[in-house]
C-alpha positions as protocol buffer text, in pm:
chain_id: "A"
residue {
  index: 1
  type: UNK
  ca { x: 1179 y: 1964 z: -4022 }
}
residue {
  index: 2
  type: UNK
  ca { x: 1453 y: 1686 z: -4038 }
}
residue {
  index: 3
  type: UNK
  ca { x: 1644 y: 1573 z: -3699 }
}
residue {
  index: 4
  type: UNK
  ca { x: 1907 y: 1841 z: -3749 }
}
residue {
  index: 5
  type: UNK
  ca { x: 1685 y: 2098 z: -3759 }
}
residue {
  index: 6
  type: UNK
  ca { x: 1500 y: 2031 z: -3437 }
}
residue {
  index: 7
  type: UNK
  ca { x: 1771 y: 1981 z: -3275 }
}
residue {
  index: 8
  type: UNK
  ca { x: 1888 y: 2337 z: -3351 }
}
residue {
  index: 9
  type: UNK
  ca { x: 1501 y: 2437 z: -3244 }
}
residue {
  index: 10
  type: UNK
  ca { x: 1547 y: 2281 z: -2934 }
}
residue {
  index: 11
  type: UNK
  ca { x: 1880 y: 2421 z: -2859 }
}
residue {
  index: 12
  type: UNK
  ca { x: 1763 y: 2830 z: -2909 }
}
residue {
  index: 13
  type: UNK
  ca { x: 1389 y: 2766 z: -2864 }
}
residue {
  index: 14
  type: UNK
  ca { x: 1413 y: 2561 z: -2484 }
}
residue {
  index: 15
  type: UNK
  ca { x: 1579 y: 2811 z: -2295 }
}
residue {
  index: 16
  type: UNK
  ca { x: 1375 y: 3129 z: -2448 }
}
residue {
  index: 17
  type: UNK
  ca { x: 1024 y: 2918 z: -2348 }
}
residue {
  index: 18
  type: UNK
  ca { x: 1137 y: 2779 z: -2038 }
}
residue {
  index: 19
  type: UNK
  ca { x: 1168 y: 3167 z: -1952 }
}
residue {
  index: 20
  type: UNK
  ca { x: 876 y: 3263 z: -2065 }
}
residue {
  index: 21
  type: UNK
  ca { x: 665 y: 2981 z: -1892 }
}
residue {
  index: 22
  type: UNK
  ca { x: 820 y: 3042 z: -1575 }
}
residue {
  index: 23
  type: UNK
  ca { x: 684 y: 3386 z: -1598 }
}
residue {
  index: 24
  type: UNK
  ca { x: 343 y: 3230 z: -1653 }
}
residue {
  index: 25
  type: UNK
  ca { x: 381 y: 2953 z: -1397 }
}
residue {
  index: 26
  type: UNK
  ca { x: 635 y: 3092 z: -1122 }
}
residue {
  index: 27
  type: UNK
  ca { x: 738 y: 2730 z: -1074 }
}
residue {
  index: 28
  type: UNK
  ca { x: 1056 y: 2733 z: -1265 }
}
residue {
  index: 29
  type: UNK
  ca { x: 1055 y: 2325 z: -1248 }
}
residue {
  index: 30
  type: UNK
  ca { x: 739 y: 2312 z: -1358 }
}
residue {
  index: 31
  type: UNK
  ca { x: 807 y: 2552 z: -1640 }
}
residue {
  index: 32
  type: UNK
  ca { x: 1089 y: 2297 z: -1755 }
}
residue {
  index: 33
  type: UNK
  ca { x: 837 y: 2050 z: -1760 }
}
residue {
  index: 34
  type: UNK
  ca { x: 594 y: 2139 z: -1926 }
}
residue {
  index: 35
  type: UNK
  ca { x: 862 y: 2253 z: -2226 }
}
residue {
  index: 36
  type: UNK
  ca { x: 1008 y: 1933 z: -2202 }
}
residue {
  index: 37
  type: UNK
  ca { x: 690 y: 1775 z: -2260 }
}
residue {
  index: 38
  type: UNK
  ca { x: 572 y: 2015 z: -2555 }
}
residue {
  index: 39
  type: UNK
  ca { x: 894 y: 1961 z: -2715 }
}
residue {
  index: 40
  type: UNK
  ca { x: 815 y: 1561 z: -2655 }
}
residue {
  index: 41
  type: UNK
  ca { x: 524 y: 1620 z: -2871 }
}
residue {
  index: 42
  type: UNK
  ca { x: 685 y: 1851 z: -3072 }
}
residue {
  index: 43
  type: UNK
  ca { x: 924 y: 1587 z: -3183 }
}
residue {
  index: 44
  type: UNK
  ca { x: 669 y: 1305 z: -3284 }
}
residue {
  index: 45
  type: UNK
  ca { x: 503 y: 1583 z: -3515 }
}
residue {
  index: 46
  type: UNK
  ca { x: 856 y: 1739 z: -3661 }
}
residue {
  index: 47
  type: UNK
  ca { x: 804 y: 1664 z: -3957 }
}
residue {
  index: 48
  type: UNK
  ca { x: 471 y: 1829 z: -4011 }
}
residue {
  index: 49
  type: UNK
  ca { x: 640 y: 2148 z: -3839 }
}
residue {
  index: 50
  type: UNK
  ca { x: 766 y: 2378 z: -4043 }
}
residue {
  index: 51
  type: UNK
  ca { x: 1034 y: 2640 z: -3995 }
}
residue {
  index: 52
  type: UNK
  ca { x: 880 y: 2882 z: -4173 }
}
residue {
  index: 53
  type: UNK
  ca { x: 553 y: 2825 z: -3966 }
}
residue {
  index: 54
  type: UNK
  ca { x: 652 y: 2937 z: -3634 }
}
residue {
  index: 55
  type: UNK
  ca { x: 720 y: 2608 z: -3458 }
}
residue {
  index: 56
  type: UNK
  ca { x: 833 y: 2794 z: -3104 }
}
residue {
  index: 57
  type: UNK
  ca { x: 488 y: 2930 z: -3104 }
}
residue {
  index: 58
  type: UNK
  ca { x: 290 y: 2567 z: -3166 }
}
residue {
  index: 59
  type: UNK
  ca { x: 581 y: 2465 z: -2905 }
}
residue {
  index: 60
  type: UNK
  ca { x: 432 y: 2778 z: -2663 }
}
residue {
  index: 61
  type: UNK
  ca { x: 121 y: 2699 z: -2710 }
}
residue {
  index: 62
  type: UNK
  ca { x: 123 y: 2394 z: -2593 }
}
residue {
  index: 63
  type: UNK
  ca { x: 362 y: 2380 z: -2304 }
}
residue {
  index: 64
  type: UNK
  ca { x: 76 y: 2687 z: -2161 }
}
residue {
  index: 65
  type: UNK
  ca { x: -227 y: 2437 z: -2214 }
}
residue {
  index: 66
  type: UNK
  ca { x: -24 y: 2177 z: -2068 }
}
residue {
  index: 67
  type: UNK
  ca { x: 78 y: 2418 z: -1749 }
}
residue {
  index: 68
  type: UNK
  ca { x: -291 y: 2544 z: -1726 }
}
residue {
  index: 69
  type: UNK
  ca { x: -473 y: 2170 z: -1773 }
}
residue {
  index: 70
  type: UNK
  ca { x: -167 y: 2096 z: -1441 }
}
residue {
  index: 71
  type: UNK
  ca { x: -287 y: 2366 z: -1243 }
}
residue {
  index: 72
  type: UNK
  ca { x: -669 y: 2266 z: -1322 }
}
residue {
  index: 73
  type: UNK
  ca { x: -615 y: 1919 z: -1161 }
}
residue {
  index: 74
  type: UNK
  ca { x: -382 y: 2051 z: -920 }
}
residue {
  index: 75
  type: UNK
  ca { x: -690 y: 2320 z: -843 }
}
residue {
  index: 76
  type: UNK
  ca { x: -913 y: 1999 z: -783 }
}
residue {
  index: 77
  type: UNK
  ca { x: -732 y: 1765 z: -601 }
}
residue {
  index: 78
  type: UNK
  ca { x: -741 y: 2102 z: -333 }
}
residue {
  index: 79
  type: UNK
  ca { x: -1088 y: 2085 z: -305 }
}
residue {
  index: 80
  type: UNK
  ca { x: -1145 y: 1723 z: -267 }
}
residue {
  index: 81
  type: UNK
  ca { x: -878 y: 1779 z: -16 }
}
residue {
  index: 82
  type: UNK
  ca { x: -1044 y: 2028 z: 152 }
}
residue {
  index: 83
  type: UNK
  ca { x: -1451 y: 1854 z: 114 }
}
residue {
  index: 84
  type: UNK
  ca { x: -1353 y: 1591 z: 222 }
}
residue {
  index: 85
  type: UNK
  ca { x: -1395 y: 1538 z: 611 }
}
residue {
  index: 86
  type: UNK
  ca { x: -1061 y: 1418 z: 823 }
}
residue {
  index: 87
  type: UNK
  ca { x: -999 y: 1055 z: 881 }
}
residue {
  index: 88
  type: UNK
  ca { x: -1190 y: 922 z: 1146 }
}
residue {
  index: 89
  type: UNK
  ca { x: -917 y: 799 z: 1403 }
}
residue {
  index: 90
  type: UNK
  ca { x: -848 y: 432 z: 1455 }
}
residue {
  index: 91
  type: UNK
  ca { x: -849 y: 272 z: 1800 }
}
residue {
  index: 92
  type: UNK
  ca { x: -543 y: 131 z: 1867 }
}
residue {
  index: 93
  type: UNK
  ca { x: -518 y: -250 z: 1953 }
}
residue {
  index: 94
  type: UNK
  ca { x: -696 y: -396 z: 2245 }
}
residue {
  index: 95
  type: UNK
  ca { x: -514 y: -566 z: 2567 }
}
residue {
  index: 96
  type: UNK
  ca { x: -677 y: -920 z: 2342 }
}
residue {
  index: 97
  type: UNK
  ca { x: -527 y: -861 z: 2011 }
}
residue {
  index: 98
  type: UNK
  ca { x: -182 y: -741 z: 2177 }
}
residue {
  index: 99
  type: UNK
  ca { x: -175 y: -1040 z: 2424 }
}
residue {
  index: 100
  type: UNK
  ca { x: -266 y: -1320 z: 2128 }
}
residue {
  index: 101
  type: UNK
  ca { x: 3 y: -1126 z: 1869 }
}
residue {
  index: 102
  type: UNK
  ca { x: 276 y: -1146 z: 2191 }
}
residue {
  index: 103
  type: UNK
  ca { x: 214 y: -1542 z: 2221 }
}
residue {
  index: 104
  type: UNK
  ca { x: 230 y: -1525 z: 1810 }
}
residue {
  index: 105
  type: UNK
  ca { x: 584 y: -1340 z: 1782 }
}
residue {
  index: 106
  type: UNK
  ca { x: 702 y: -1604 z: 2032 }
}
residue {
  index: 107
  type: UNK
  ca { x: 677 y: -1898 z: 1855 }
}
residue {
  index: 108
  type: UNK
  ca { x: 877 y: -2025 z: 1573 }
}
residue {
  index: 109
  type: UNK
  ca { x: 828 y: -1924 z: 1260 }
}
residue {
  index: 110
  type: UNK
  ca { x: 680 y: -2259 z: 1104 }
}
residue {
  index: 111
  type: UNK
  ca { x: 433 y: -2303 z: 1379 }
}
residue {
  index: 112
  type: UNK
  ca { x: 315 y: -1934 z: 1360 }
}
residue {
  index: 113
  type: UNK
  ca { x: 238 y: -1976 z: 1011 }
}
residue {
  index: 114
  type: UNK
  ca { x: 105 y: -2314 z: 1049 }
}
residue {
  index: 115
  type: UNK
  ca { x: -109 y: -2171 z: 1308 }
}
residue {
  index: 116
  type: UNK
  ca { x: -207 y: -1831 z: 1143 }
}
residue {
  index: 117
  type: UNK
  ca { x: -306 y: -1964 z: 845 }
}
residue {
  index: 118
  type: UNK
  ca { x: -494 y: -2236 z: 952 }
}
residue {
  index: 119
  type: UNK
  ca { x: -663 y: -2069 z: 1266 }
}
residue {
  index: 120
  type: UNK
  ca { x: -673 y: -1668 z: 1129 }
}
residue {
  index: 121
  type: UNK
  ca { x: -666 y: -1738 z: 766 }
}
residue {
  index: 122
  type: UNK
  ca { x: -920 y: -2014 z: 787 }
}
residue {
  index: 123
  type: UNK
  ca { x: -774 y: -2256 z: 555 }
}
residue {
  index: 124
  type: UNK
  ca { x: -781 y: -2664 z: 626 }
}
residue {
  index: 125
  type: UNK
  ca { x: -512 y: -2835 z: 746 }
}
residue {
  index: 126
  type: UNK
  ca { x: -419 y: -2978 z: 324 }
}
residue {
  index: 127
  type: UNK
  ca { x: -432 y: -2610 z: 216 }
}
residue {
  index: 128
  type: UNK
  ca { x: -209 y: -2534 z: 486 }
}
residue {
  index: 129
  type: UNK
  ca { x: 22 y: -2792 z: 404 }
}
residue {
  index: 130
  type: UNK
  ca { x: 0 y: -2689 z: -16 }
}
residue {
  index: 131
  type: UNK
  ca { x: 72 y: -2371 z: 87 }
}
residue {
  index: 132
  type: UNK
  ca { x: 355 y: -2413 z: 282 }
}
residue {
  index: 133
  type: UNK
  ca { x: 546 y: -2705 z: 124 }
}
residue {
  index: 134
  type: UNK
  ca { x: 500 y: -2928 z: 411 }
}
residue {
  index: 135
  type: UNK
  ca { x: 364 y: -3276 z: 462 }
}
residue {
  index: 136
  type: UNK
  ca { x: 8 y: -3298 z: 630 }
}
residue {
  index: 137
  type: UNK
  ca { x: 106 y: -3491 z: 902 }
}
residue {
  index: 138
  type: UNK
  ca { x: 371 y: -3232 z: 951 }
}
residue {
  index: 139
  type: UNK
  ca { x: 125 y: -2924 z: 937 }
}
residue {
  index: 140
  type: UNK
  ca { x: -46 y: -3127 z: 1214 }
}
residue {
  index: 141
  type: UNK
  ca { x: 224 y: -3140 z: 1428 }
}
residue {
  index: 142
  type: UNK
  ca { x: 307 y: -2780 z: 1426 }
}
residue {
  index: 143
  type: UNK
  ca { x: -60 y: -2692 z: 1483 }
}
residue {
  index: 144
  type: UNK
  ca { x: -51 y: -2907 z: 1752 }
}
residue {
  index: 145
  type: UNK
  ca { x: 281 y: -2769 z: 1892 }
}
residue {
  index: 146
  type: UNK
  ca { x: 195 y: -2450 z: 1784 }
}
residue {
  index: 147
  type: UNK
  ca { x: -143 y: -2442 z: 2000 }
}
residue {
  index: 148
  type: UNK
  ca { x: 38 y: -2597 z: 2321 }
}
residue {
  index: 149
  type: UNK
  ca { x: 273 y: -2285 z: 2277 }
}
residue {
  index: 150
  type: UNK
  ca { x: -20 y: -2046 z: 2276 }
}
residue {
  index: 151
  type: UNK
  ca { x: -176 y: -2174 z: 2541 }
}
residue {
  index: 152
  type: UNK
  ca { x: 130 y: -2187 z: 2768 }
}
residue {
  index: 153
  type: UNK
  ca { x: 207 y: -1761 z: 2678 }
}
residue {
  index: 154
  type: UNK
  ca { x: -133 y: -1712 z: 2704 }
}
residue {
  index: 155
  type: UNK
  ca { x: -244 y: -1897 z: 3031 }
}
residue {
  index: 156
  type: UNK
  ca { x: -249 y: -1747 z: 3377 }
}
residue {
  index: 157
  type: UNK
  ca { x: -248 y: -1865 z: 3709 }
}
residue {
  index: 158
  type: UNK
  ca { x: -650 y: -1931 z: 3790 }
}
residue {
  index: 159
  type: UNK
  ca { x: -514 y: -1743 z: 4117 }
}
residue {
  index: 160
  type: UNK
  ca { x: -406 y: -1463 z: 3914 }
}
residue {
  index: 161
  type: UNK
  ca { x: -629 y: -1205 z: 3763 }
}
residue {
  index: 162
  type: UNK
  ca { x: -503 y: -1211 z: 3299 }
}
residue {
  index: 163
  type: UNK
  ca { x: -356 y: -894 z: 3201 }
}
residue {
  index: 164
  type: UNK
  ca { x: -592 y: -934 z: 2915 }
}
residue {
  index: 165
  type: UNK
  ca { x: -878 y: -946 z: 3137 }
}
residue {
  index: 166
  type: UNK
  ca { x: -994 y: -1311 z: 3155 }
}
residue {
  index: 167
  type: UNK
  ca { x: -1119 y: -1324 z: 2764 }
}
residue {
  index: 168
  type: UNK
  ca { x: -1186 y: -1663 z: 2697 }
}
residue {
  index: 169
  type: UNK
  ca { x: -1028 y: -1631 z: 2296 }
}
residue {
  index: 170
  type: UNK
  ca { x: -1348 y: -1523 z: 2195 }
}
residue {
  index: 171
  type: UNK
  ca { x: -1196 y: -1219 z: 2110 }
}
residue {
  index: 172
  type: UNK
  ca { x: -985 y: -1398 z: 1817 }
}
residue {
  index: 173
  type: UNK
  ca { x: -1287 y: -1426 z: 1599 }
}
residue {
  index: 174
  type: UNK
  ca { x: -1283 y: -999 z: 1623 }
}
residue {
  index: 175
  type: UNK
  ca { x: -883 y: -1042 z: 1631 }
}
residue {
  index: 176
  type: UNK
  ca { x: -900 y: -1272 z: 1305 }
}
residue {
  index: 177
  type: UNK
  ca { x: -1154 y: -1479 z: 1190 }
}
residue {
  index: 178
  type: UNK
  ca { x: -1115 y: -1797 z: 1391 }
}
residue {
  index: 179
  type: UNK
  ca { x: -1438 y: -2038 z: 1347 }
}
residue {
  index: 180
  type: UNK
  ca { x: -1694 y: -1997 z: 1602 }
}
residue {
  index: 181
  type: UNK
  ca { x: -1613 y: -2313 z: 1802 }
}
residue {
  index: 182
  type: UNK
  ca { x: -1269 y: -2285 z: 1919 }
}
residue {
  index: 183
  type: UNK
  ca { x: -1192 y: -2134 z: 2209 }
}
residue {
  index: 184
  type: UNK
  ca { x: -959 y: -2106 z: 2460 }
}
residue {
  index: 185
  type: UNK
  ca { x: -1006 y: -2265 z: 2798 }
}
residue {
  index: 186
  type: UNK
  ca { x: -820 y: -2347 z: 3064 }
}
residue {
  index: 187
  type: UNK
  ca { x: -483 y: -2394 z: 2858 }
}
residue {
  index: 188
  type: UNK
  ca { x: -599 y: -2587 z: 2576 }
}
residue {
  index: 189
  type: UNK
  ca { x: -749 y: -2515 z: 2267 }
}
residue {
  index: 190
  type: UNK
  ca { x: -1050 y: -2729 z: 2171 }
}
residue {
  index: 191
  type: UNK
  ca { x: -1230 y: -2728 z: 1846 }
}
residue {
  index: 192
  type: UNK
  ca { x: -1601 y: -2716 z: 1735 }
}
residue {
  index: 193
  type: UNK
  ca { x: -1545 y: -2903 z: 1423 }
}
């Protein structure tokens, strides 16, 4: 079957199947396609169809084994769906993580990186700096800065009981993986390194 001829195919066949396999399917976009697609593979085997061999039947025949193998997965993607036990909720964010990502939103953007990937993130002071573009010394500085910032949004008057409860930044190792030794205290951060 040359070009001409399956386009001809195409043109009587498509409408006659699409018909047909909405009958079978009673999803008429679905029906369309899975025609489209057996007339996809139709074409890269026209020229081992013949005319003469009923190609609207190979054509049927697949676009139903298509629609069925659909339905199949579509069958069992249900009943994982339906096994498969609800999520478990997620607590929302504590008064500790909401407090320390207020302080973060406040300060400029170079510093909160600066500070987020060297504190959360765990990197060293030269990755820092290699990953942002930045000299060291400057990294430093806006760690430095950075951590004065912090400590001013998230210090409270000795006198005055801490919406977040009096954490002492503990909390950030849970929050994000600073190291073990620095904590907050008294409005300054102090390392263990």
């Amino acid at each position: 079957m040359d070009e001409d001829e399956f386009d001809a195919f195409y043109a009587a066949a498509f409408p006659r199947l699409t018909g047909q396999l909405f009958a079978f399917t009673g999803d008429l976009g679905e029906a369309q396609d899975v025609v489209q697609e057996a007339f996809v593979r139709a074409w890269d085997r026209r020229h081992r169809l013949m005319a003469d061999e009923a190609p609207e039947a190979w054509v049927r025949t697949v676009a139903m084994r298509l629609a069925v193998s659909r339905w199949r997965r579509a069958k069992r993607w249900l009943e994982l769906v339906r096994h498969s036990p609800p999520p478990e909720t997620t607590p929302g964010p504590g008064p500790d993580r909401t407090a320390l990502v207020a302080a973060l939103r406040q300060l400029p953007e170079s510093q909160r990186m600066a500070v987020v990937l060297h504190h959360l993130c765990d990197l060293s002071v030269e990755q820092v700096a290699s990953e942002t573009g930045a000299p060291v010394g400057t990294v430093k500085a806006r760690l430095s800065r950075g951590r004065a910032a912090l400590a001013r949004h998230l210090a409270v008057d000795e006198a005055e009981e801490p919406a977040w409860e009096g954490a002492s930044m503990s909390f950030v190792k849970q929050v994000g993986g600073f190291s073990a030794g620095r904590r907050f205290r008294r409005g300054a951060w102090r390392t263990g390194r």
